[in-house]
N, C-alpha and C positions, 0 to 999 in steps of 0.2 A: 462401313465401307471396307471390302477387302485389298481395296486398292488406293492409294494414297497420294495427289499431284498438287493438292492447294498446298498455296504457303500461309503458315501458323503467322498469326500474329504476326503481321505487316503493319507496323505501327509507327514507323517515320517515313514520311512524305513521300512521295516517288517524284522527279521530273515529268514520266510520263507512264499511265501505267501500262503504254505497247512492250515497255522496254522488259514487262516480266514475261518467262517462258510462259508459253501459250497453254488452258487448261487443258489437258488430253489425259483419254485412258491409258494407261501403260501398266506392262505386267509385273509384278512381283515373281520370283523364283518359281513358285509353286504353278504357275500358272503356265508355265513352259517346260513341265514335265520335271522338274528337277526337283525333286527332296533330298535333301542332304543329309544324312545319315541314320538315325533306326529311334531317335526318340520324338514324341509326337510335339509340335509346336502349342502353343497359350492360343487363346480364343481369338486374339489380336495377332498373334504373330509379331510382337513386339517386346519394348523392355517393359512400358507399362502392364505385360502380363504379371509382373511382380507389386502386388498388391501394395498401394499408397504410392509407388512411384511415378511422377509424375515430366514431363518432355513441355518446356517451349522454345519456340524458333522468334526470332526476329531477322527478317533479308531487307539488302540494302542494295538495291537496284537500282542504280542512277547515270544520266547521261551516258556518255560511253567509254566511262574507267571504273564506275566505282560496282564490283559483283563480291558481295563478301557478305555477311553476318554476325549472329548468334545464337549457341542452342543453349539451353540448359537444362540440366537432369537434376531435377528432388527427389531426396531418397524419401524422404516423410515428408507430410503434412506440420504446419505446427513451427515449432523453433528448434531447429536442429543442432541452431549451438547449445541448449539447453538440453537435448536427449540426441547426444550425438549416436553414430550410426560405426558400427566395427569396418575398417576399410583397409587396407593393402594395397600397392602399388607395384607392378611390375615391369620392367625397362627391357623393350628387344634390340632397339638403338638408341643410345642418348643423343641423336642429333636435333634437339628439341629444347623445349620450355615448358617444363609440366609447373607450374607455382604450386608451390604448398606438397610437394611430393616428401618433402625430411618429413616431416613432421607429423605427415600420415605413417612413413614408414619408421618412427621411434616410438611414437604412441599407438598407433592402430585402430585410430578412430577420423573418422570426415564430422565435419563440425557446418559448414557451408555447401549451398548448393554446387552442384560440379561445373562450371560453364566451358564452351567450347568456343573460339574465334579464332582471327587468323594470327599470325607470330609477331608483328609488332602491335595491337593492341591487348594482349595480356595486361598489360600495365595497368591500362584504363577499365578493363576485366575485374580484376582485382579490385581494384578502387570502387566500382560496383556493388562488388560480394562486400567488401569489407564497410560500407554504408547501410548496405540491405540491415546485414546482418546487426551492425549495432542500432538499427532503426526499429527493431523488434521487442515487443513489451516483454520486459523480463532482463533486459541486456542492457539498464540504463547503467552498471557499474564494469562493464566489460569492457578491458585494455589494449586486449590481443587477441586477435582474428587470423585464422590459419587460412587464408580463402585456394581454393582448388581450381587452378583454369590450368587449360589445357590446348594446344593448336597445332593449325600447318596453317604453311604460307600458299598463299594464294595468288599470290605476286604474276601467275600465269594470265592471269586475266582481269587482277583486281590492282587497283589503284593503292597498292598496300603501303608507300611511303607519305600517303594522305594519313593516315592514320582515323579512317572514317568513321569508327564507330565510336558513340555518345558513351556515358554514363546511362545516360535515358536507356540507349537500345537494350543493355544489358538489362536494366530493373526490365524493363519491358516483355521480355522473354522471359525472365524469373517469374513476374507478375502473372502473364497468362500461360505458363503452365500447367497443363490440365493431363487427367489419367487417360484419357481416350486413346483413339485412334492419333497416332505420330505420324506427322508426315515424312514423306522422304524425298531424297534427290535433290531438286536444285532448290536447295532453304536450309535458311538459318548459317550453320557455320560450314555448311557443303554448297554455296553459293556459290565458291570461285574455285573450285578443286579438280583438279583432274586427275583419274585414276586408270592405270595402265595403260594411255596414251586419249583414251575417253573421256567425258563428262563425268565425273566423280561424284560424291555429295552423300548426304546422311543416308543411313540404312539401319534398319534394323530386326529384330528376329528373337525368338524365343523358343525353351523346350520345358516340358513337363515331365515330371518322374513317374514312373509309375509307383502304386500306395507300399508296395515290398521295398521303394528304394527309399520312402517316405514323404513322397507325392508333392516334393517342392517346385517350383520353378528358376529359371533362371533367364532371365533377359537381356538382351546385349544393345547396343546404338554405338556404330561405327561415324567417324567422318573421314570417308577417303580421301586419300591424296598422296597415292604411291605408286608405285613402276612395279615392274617385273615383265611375266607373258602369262598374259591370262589364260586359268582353267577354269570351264564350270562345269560340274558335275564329271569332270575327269576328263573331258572334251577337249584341247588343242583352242581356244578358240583363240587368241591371242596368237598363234602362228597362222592361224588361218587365215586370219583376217591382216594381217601382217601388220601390226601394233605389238611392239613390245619391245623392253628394257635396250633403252641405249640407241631406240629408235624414238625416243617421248622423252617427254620431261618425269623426272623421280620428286616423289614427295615424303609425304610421313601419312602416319595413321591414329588416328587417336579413339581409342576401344572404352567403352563405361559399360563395367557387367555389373548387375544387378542381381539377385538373390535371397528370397525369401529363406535358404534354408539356413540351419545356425551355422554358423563358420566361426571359427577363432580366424582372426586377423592372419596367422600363420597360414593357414587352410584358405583363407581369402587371395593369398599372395600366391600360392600355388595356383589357384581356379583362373587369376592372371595371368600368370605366365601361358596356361592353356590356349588364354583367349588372343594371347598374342601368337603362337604358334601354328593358331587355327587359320592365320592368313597367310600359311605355309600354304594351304588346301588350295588358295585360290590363286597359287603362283606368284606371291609375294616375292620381290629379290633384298628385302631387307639392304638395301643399299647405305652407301656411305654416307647419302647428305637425307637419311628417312629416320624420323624420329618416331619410331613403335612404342609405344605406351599403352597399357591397360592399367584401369581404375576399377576395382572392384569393392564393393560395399555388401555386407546383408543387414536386412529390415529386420530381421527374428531377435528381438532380445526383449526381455531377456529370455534365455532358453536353455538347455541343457546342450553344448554342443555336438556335434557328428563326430564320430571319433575317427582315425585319418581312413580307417581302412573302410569306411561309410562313402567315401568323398570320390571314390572315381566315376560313377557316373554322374554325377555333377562335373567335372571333368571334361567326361564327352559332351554331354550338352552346351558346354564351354567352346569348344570344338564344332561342335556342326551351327550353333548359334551366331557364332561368327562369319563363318563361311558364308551363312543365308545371308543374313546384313551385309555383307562387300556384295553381295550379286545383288541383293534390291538395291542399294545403294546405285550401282552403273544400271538398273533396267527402268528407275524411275526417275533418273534425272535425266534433261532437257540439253538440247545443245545451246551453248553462252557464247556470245561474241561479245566482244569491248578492243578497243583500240590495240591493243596488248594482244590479240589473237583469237581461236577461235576454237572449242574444244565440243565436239560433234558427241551426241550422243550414242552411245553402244547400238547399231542397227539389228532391231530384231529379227525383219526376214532375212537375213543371211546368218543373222545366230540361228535361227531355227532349224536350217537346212544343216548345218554343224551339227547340231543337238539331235537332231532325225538321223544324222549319217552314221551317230554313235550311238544308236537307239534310245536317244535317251527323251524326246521332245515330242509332245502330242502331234499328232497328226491333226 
């Protein structure tokens, strides 16, 4: 599928299942004329175009308060606190709760799966990862668990002082995480998010090197949930449509790049900071109360690493990788209502006629 609207791994009860966004087709970036900058995307157009890396969602759709989730990103297959993964961490606003962020950025390595949810259950996130992971053969003398979650609040729509998500939902999205096709938009930890005044929710995108730059990939998976005035593809469409910063609610963003090629942990933390800059592109206001975070890991070890002046096209694809993921992100997610409000998905025919006016949108 080049287009992606089912939700992963729905695997706690629903009150009713009308209450989920309705199946439809909806466009991915590509599909509305837009390619974002000059390297060619993964076969997927996703993060799993980074080989072994693996995405599941858990959504939590219920009566009329509860729209939130879980995603999770595996960088390997296997026991990752046993052959952990080189990682870096880079901060565009700390107005957040990344767990397990020191420890990645003293050491330089990720040890546990990444998981995403909204900002008061990290706790229970954690507690999670830190079961999973000593529940794994190999790990029966292991004391200390460094677990990686990461969020925004959701509180726009979601019933977030319930604190609704299990322990269960978390293993659950760990459990069925698979390399395929990710879904995006309204699932998993982009269930209750609103972004630039829109339906927000997961995205994601990929680029490949060419063999002169050493043929690696890089992978991104965004969960939005921030302000500013939306651009896509350099288009106005946030003043057009008149949505935008300080007319919406502001959130945060939380970026997981992925990368087969070799990085030192140093080089990793650079290719972060890219990926958080990348959502400069798409009219980000980096606001006061928006927690921007990228997580970056590579899969290659061991390897001889890239040495730095190797590392700028990885860089850009860093850069246009992100940018793709925030616009699939608002083109494939559904508009959500719950007692708390109602956040309208991005309308295509009038982005189009925007996208057309700036040459930039198929006819």
């Amino acid at each position: 599928m080049t287009r992606r609207h089912a939700v992963q791994a729905l695997a706690t009860p629903l009150l009713s299942s009308s209450l989920l966004p309705a199946p439809q087709l909806k466009p991915r970036t590509r599909d509305l004329g837009i390619t974002p900058g000059v390297f060619p995307t993964g076969p997927a157009n996703a993060i799993t175009d980074v080989a072994g890396v693996s995405v599941g969602h858990l959504t939590r759709i219920e009566g009329d308060s509860i729209r939130t989730g879980v995603t999770a990103i595996l960088p390997t297959h296997g026991n990752l606190f046993q052959d952990k993964v080189p990682g870096a961490v880079f901060v565009g606003n700390a107005f957040g709760k990344l767990a397990g962020s020191t420890q990645v950025e003293e050491l330089g390595t990720i040890e546990t799966p990444i998981v995403l949810t909204n900002t008061l259950n990290v706790g229970t996130a954690m507690e999670a990862v830190v079961s999973y992971t000593l529940a794994l053969p190999g790990n029966e003398k292991v004391v200390s668990v460094n677990a990686v979650v990461g969020e925004t609040n959701d509180s726009g729509l979601n019933d977030i002082r319930g604190m609704h998500i299990t322990r269960q939902d978390v293993l659950a999205a760990i459990h069925n995480a698979n390399t395929g096709p990710v879904a995006e938009g309204t699932v998993g930890a982009g269930t209750g998010t609103i972004c630039f005044g829109w339906k927000g929710g997961i995205g994601t995108s990929s680029r490949q090197a060419p063999s002169r730059y050493g043929g690696f990939t890089v992978g991104v998976l965004v969960q939005t949930n921030f302000g500013g005035v939306l651009t896509m593809g350099g288009a106005p469409v946030g003043q057009r449509l008149g949505r935008y910063a300080f007319k919406s609610l502001d959130g945060s963003c939380m970026i997981v790049l992925a990368t087969d090629a070799p990085l030192t942990p140093k080089d990793l933390k650079r290719l972060a900071a890219r990926a958080v800059f990348g959502l400069a592109r798409t009219g980000s206001s980096y606001s006061n109360g928006s927690g921007d975070y990228a997580i970056a890991f590579s899969t290659a070890r061991p390897a001889t690493p890239l040495t730095t002046d190797q590392t700028s096209p990885y860089f850009e694809m860093a850069l246009e990788s992100v940018e793709e993921a925030v616009y699939n992100s608002l083109l494939q997610a559904t508009t959500v209502q719950s007692k708390f409000g109602t956040a309208d998905a991005l309308p295509i025919e009038p982005l189009q006629k925007i996208l057309l006016e700036f040459g930039i949108s198929k006819k």
